[in-house]
LUMGU-207906 format. One record per residue: residue in three letters; chain; z, y, x of N, C-alpha, C in turn. Coordinates in steps of 0.02 Angstrom, whole numbers, plus 32768, in hexadecimal, padded with zeros to 4 digits. Example, Ala and Ser with C-alpha at 12.3 -4.5 7.8 and 13.67 -1.06 7.14 Angstrom:
[r 'ala'; 'A'; [8186; 7EE4; 8294]; [8186; 7F1F; 8267]; [8186; 7F5B; 8294]]
[r 'ser'; 'A'; [8162; 7F90; 8282]; [8165; 7FCB; 82AC]; [818A; 8002; 8285]]
***
This chain:
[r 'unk'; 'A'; [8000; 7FC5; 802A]; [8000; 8000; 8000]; [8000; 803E; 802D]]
[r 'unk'; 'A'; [7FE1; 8063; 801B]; [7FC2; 80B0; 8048]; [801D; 80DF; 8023]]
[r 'unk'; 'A'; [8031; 80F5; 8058]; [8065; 8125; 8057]; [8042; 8178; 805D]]
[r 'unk'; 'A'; [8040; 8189; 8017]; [8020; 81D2; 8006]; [803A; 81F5; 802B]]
[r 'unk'; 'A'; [806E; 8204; 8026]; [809E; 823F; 8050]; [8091; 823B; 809A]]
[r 'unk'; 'A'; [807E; 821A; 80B7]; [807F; 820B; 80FA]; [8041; 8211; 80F4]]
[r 'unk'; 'A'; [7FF2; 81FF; 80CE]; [7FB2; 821F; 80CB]; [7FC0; 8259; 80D8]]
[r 'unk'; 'A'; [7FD6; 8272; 809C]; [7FDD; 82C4; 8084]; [7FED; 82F4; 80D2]]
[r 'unk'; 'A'; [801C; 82E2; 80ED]; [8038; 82FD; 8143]; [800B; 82FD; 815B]]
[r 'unk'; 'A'; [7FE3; 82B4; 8169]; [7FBA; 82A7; 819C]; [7F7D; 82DE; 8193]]
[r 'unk'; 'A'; [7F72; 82CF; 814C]; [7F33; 82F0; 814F]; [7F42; 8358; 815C]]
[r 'unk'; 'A'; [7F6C; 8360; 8148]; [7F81; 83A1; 8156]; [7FA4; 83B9; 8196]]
[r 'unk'; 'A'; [7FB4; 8384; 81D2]; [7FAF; 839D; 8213]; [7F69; 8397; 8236]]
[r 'unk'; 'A'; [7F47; 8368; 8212]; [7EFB; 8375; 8230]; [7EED; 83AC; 822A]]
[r 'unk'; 'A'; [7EDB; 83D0; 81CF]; [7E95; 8403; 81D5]; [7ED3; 8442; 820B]]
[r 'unk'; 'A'; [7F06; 843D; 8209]; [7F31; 8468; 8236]; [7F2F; 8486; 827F]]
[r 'unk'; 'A'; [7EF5; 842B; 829B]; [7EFE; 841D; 82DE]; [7EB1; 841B; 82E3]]
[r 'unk'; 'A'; [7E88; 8425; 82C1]; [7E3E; 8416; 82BB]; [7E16; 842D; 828B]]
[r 'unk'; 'A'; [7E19; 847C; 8299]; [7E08; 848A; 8269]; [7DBD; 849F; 828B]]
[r 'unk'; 'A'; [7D98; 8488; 82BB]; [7D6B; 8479; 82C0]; [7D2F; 8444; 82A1]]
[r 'unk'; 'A'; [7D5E; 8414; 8263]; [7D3C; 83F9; 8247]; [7D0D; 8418; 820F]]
[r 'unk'; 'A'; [7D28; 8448; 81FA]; [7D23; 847E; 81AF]; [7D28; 8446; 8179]]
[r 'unk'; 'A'; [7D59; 8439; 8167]; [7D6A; 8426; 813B]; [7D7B; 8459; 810D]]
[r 'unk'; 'A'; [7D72; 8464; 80DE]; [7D7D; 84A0; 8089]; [7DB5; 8473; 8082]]
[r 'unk'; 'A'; [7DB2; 8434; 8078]; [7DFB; 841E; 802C]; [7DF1; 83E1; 8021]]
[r 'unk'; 'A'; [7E34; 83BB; 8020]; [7E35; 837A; 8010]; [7E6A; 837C; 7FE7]]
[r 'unk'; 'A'; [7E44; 834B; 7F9F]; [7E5B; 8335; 7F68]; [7E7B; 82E5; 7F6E]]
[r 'unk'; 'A'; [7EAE; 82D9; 7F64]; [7EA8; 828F; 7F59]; [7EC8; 8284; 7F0A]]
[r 'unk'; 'A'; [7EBC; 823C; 7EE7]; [7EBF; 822F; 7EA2]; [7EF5; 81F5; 7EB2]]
[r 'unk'; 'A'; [7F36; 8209; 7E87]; [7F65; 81D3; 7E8E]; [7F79; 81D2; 7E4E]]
[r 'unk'; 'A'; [7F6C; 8179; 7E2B]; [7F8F; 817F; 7DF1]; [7F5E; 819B; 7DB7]]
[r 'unk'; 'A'; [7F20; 81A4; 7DAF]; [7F14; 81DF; 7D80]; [7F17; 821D; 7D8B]]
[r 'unk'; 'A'; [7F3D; 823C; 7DBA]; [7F39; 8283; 7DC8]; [7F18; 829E; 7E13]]
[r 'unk'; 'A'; [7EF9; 82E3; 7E01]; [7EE0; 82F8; 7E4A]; [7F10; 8314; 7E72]]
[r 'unk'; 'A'; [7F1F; 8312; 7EAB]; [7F3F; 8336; 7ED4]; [7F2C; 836D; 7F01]]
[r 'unk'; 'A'; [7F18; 83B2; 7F07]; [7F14; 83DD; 7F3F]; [7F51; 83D2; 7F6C]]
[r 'unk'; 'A'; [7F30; 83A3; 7FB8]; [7F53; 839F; 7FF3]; [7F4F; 83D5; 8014]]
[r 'unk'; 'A'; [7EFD; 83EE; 8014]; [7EE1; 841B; 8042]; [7EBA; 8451; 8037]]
[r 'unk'; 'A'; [7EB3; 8486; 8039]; [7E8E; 84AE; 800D]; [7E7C; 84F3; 8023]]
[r 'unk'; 'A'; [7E39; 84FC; 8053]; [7E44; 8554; 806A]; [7E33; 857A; 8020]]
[r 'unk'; 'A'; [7E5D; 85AB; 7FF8]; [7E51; 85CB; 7FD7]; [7E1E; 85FA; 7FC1]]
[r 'unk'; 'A'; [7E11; 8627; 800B]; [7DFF; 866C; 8022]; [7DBA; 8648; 8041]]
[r 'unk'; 'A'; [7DA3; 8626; 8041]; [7D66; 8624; 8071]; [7D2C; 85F7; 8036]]
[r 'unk'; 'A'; [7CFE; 8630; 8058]; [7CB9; 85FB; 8033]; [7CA7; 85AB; 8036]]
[r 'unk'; 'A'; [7C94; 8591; 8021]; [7CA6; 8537; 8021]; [7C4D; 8534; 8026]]
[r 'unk'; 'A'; [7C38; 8500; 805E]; [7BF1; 84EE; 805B]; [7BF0; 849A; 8036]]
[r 'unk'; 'A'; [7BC3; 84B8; 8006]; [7BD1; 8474; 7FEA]; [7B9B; 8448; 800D]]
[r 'unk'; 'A'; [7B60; 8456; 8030]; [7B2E; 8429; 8058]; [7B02; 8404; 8026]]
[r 'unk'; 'A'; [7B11; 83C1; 8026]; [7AE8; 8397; 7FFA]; [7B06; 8391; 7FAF]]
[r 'unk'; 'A'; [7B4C; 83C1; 7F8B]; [7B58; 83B2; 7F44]; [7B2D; 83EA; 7F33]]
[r 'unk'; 'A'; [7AFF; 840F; 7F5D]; [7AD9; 8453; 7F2E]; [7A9B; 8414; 7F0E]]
[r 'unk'; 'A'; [7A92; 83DF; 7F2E]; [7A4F; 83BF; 7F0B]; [7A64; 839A; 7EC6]]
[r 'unk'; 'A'; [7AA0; 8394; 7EBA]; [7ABD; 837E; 7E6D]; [7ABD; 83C0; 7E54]]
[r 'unk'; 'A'; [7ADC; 83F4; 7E74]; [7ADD; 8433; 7E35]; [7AA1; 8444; 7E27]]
[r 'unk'; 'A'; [7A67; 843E; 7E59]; [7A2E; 8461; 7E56]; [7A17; 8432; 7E21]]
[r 'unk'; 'A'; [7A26; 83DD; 7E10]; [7A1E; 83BC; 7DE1]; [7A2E; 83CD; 7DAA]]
[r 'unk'; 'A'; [7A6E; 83D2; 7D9A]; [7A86; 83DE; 7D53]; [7A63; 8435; 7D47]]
[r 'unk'; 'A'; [7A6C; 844F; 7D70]; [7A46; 8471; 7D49]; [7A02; 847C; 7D2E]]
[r 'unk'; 'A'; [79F4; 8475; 7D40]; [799C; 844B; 7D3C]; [7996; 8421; 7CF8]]
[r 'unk'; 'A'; [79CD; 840B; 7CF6]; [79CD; 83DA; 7CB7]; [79E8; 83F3; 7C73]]
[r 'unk'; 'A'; [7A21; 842C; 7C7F]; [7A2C; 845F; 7C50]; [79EB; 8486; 7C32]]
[r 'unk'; 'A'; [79C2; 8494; 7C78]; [799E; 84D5; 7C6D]; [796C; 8494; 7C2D]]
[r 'unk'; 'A'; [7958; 8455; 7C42]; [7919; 8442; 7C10]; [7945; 8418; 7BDB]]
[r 'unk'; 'A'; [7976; 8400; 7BD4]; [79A9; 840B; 7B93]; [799C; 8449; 7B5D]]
[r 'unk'; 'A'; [7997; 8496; 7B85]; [7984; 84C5; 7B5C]; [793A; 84EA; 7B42]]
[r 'unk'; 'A'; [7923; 84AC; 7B6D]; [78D9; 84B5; 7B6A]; [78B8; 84FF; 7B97]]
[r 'unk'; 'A'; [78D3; 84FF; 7BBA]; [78B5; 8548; 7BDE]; [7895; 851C; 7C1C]]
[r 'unk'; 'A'; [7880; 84DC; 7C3F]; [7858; 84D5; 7C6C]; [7861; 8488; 7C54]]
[r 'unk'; 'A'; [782A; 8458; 7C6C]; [7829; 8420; 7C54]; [781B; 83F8; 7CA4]]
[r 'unk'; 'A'; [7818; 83B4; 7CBC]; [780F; 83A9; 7CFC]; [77DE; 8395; 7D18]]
[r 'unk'; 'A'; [77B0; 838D; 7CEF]; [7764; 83A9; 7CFD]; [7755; 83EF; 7D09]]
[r 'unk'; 'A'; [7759; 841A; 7CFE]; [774D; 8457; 7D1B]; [774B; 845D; 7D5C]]
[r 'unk'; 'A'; [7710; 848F; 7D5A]; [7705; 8494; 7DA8]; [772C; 84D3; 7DCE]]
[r 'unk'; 'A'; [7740; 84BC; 7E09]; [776E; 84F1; 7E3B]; [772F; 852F; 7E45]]
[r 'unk'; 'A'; [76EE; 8515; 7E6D]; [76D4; 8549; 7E86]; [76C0; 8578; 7E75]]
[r 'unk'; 'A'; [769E; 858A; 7E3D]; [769E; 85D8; 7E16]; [76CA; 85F5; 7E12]]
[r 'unk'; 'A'; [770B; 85E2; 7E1B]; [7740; 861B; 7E0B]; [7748; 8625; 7E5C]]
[r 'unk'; 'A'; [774C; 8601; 7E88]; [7758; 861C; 7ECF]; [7721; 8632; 7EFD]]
[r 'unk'; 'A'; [76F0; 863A; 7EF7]; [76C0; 862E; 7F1C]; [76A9; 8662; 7F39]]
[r 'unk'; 'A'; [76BC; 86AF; 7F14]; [76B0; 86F0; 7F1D]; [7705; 870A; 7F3E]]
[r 'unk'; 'A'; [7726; 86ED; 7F5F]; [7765; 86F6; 7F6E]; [7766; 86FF; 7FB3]]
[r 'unk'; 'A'; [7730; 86C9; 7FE5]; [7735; 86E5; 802E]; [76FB; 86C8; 802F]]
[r 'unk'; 'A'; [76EA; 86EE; 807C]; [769E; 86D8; 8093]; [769B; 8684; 809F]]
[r 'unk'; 'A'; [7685; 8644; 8082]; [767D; 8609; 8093]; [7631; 8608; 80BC]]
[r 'unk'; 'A'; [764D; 8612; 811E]; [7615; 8621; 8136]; [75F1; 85B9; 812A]]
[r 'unk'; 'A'; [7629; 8596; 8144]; [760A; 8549; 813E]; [75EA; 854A; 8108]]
[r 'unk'; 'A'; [75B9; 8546; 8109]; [7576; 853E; 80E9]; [7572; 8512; 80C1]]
[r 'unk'; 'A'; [757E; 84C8; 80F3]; [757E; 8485; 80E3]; [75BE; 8465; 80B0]]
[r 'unk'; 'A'; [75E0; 84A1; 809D]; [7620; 8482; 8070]; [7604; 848D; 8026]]
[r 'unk'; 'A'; [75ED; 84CB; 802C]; [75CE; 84E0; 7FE7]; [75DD; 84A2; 7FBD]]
[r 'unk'; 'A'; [7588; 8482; 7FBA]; [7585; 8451; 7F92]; [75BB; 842D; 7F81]]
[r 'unk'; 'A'; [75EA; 840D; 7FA8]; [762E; 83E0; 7FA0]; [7649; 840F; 7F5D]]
[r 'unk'; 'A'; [765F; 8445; 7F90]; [768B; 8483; 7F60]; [7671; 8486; 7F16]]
[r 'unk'; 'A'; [7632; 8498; 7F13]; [761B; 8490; 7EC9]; [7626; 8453; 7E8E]]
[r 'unk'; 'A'; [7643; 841D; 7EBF]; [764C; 83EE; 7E91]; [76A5; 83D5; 7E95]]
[r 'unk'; 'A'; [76CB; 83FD; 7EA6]; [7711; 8403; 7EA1]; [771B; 8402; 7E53]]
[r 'unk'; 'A'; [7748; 83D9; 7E41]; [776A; 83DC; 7DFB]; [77A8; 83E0; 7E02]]
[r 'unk'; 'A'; [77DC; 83F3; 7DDE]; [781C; 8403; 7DE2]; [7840; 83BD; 7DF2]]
[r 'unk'; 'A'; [781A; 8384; 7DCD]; [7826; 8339; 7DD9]; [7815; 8325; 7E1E]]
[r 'unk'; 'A'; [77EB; 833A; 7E39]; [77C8; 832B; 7E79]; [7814; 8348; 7EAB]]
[r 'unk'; 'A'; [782B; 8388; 7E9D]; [784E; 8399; 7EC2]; [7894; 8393; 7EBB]]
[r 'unk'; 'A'; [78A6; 836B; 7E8E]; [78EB; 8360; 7E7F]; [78E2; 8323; 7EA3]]
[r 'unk'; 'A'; [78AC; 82EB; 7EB0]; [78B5; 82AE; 7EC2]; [78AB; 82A2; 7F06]]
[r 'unk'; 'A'; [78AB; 82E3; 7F29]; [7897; 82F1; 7F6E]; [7841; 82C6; 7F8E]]
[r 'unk'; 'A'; [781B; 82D3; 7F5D]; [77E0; 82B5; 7F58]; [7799; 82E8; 7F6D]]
[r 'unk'; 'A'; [77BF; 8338; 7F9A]; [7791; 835D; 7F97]; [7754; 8350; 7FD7]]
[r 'unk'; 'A'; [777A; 8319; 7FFA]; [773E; 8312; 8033]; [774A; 8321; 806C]]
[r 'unk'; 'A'; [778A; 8345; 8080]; [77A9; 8369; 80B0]; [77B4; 8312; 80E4]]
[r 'unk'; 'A'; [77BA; 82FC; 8115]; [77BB; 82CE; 814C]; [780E; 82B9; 8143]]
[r 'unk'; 'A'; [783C; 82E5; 814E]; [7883; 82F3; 813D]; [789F; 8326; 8142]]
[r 'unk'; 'A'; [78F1; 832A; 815C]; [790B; 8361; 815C]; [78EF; 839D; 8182]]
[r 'unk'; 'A'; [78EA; 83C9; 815A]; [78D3; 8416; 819D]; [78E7; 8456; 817D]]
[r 'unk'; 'A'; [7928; 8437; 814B]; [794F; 8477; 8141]; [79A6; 8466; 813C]]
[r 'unk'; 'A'; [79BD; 8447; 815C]; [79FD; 8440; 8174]; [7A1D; 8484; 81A8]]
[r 'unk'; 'A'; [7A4B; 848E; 81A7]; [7A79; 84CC; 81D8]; [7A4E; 84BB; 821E]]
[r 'unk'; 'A'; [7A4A; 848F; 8243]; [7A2C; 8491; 8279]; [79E4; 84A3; 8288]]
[r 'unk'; 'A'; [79B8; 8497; 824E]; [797B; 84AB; 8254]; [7965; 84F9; 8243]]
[r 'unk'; 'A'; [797C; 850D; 820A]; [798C; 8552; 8216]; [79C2; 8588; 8221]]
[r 'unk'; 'A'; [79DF; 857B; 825A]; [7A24; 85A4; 8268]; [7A08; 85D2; 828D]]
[r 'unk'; 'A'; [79B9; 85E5; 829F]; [79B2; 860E; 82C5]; [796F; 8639; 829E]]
[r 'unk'; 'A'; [7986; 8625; 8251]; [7945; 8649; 8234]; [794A; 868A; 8202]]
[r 'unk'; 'A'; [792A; 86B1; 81EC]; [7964; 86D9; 81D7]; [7959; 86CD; 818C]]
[r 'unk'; 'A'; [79A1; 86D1; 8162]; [79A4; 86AA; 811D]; [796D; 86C9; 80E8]]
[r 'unk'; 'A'; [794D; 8719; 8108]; [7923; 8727; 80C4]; [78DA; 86F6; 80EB]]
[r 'unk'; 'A'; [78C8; 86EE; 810D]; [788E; 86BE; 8129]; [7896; 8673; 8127]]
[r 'unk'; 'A'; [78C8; 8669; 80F4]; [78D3; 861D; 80EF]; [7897; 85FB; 80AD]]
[r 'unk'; 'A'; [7881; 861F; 8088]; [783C; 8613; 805D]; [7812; 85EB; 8076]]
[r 'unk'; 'A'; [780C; 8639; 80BB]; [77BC; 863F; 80DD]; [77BA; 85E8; 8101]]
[r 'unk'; 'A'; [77FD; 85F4; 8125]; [77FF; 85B3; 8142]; [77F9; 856C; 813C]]
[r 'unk'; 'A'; [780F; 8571; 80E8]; [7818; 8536; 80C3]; [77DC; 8532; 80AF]]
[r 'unk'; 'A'; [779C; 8560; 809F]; [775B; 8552; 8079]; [7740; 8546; 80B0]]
[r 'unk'; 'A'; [7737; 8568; 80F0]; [76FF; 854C; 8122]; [7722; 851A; 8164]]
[r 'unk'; 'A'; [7747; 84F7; 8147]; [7767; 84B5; 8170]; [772A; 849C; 815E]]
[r 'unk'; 'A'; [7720; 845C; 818F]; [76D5; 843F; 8180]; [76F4; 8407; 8156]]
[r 'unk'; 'A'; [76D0; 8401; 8105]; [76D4; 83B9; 80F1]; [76A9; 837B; 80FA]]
[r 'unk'; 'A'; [76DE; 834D; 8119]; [76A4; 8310; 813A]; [7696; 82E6; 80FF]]
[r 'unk'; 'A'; [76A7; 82DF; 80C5]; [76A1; 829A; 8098]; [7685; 82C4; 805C]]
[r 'unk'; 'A'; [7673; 828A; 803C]; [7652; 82B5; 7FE3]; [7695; 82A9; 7FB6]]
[r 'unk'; 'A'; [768C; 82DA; 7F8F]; [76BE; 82E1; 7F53]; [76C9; 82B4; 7F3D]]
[r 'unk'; 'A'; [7708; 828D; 7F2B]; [771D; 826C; 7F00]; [771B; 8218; 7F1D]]
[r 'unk'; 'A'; [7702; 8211; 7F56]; [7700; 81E1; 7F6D]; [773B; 81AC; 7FA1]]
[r 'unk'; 'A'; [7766; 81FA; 7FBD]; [778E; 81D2; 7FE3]; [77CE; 81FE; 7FE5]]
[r 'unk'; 'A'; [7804; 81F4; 7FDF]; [783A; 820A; 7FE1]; [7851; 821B; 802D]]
[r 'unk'; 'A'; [786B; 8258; 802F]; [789A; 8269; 807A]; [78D1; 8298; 8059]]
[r 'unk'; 'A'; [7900; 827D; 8062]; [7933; 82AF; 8066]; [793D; 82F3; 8076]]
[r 'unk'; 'A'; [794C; 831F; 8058]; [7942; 8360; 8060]; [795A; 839E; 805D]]
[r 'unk'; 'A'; [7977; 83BA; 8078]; [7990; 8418; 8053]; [7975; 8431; 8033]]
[r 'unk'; 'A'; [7917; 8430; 804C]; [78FE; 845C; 8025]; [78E2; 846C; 7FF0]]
[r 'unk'; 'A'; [78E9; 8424; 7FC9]; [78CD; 841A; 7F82]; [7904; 845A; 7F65]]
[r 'unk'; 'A'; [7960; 8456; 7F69]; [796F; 8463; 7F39]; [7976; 84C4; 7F47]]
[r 'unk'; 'A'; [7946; 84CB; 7F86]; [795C; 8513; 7F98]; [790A; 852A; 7F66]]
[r 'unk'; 'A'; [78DC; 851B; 7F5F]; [78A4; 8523; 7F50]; [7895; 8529; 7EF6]]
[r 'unk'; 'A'; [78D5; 84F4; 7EF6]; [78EA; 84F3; 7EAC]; [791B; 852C; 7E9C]]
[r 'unk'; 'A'; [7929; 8543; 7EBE]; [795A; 8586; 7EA4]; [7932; 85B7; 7EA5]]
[r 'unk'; 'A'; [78F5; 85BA; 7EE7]; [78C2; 85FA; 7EC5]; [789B; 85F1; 7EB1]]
[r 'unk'; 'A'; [788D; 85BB; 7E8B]; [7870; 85AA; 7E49]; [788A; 85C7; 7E05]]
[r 'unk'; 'A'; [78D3; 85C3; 7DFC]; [78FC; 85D4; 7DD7]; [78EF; 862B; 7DC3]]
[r 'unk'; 'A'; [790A; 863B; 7E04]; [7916; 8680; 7E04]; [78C9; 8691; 7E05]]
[r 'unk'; 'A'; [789B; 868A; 7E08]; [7853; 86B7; 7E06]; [785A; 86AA; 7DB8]]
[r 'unk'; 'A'; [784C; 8675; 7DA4]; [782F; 864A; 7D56]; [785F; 8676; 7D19]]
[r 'unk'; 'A'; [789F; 8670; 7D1B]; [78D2; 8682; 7CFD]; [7907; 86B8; 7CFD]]
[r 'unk'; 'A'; [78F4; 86E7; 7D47]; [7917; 8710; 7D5F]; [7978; 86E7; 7D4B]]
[r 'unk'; 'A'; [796B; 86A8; 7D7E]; [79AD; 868F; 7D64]; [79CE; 8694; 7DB7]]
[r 'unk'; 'A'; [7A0B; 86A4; 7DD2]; [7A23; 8686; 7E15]; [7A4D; 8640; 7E03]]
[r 'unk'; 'A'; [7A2E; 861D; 7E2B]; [7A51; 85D4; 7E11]; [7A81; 85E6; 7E21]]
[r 'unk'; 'A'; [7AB5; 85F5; 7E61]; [7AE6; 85FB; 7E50]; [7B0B; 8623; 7E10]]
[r 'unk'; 'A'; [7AF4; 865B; 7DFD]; [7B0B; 8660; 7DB5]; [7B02; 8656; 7D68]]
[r 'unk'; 'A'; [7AD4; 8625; 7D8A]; [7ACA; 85F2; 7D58]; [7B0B; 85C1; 7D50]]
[r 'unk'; 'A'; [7B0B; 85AC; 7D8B]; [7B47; 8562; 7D6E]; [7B9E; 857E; 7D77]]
[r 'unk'; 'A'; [7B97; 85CD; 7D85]; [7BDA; 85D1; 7D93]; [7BE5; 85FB; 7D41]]
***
């Protein structure tokens, strides 16, 4: 049997002693109930990969209310947003569906929007970057894991709907 109280310590002389990990907050569930062990209050929380569930549910609210369906296409609403000098994406791009990009099916090889790939880019050129990354695969054919489906899907949002996802789901 796991001795909580002695978790609870442990885990709270760590983020104490390491707070090089960035840890935001640890919950644990004992019994039916949640516990805040750990918790920075005051600081922004990166949620990383839970933005691709919110970027889901909302997505699923928005065609619940019928304002976008998942056939619809991404590229008319973005396409006049930054210069897409890659040429060769066009075509792909034109056949983006909101389904295509929720299922990480846009053609992209894999990751090339994680903190490490652009930590040196500047955040209003993160579009430009994301439309003329070269796509190696055809739409809908092969899955890679991704950031940038659900960043592409937010300025989808906000052009289409004048919505900010974030104040959308908050």
């Amino acid at each position: 049997m796991i001795d909580i109280n002695q978790l609870k310590n442990n885990i709270i002389e760590l983020s104490k002693k390491l707070d090089s990990l960035n840890i935001d907050s640890i919950f644990i569930e004992e019994n039916g109930k949640l516990q805040k062990i750990f918790y920075k209050e005051n600081s922004l929380h990166e949620l990383r990969s839970c933005s691709k569930l919110i970027t889901a549910l909302a997505i699923g609210i928005l065609i619940e209310k019928r304002m976008i369906s998942l056939e619809e296409k991404v590229y008319p609403v973005i396409k006049n947003l930054v210069e897409i000098k890659n040429k060769n994406n066009i075509e792909k791009q034109e056949k983006w569906t909101i389904k295509d990009l929720l299922l990480h099916q846009t053609g992209y090889e894999g990751q090339m929007m994680s903190e490490k790939y652009i930590e040196n880019i500047d955040k209003e050129k993160l579009l430009e970057y994301a439309l003329n990354y070269d796509i190696s695969y055809e739409v809908g054919k092969r899955y890679a894991y991704n950031n940038v489906e659900p960043f592409i899907l937010s300025v989808f949002l906000k052009e289409k709907l004048n919505i900010d996802l974030i104040d959308f789901v908050y």
